[in-house]
N, C-alpha and C positions, 0 to 999 in steps of 0.2 A: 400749331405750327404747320406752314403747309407740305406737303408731301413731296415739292421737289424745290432743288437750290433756285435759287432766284438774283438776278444779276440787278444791285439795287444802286446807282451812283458810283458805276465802277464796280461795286464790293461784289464780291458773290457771298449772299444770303443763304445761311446751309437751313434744308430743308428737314423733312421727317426722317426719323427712324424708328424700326423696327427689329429686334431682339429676336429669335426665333430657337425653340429648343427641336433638333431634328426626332423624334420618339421610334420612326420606323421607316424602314427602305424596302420597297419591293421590286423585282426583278422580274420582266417577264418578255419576250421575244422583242427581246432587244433593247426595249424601254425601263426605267427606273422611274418608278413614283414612291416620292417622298411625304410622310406626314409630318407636319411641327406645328408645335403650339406657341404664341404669341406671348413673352415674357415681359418684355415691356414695348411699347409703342408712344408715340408723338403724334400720330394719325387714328385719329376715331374710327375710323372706317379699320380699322384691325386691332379692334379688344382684345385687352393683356385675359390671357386663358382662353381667346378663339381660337382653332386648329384651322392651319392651313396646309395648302395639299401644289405641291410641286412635280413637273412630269420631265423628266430628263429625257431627250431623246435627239443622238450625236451632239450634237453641237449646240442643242437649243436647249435651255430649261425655260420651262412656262408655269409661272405661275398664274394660278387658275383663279387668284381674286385680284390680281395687278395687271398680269401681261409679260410678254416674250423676252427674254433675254437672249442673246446670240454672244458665242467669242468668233474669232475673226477668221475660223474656218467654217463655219455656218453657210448654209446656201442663199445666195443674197434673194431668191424670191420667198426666202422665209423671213428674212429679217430686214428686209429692204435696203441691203448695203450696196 
């Protein structure tokens, strides 16, 4: 299945997902990076028991094998809002 919703004939076609169990948080000037492992997936590009690694920092979390997430107080030249 492919990894994002897809607008097919009107419909929207739901895409991938990914499962993720969080194992550890770390903390460090001002930043949190998170580790998780992949428990189950829809997307081959993130194997069930691959560890993925998330960096939180204010308003953005970025995942470091997909890409940037922003909520709506993010800086818009980080997230291009």
């Amino acid at each position: 299945m492919p990894p994002c919703d897809q607008v097919t004939g009107g419909v929207i076609v739901d895409g991938g997902h990914v499962t993720l169990l969080i194992t550890q948080v770390v903390t460090a000037n001002r930043k949190s990076t998170a580790t998780a492992i992949v428990l189950t997936s829809s997307d081959p590009k993130f194997r069930r028991g691959s560890e993925q690694t998330f960096v939180l920092d204010g308003d953005v979390i970025t995942w470091t094998a997909f890409g940037t997430f922003c909520d709506e107080k993010a800086k818009s030249d980080t997230c291009g809002a």
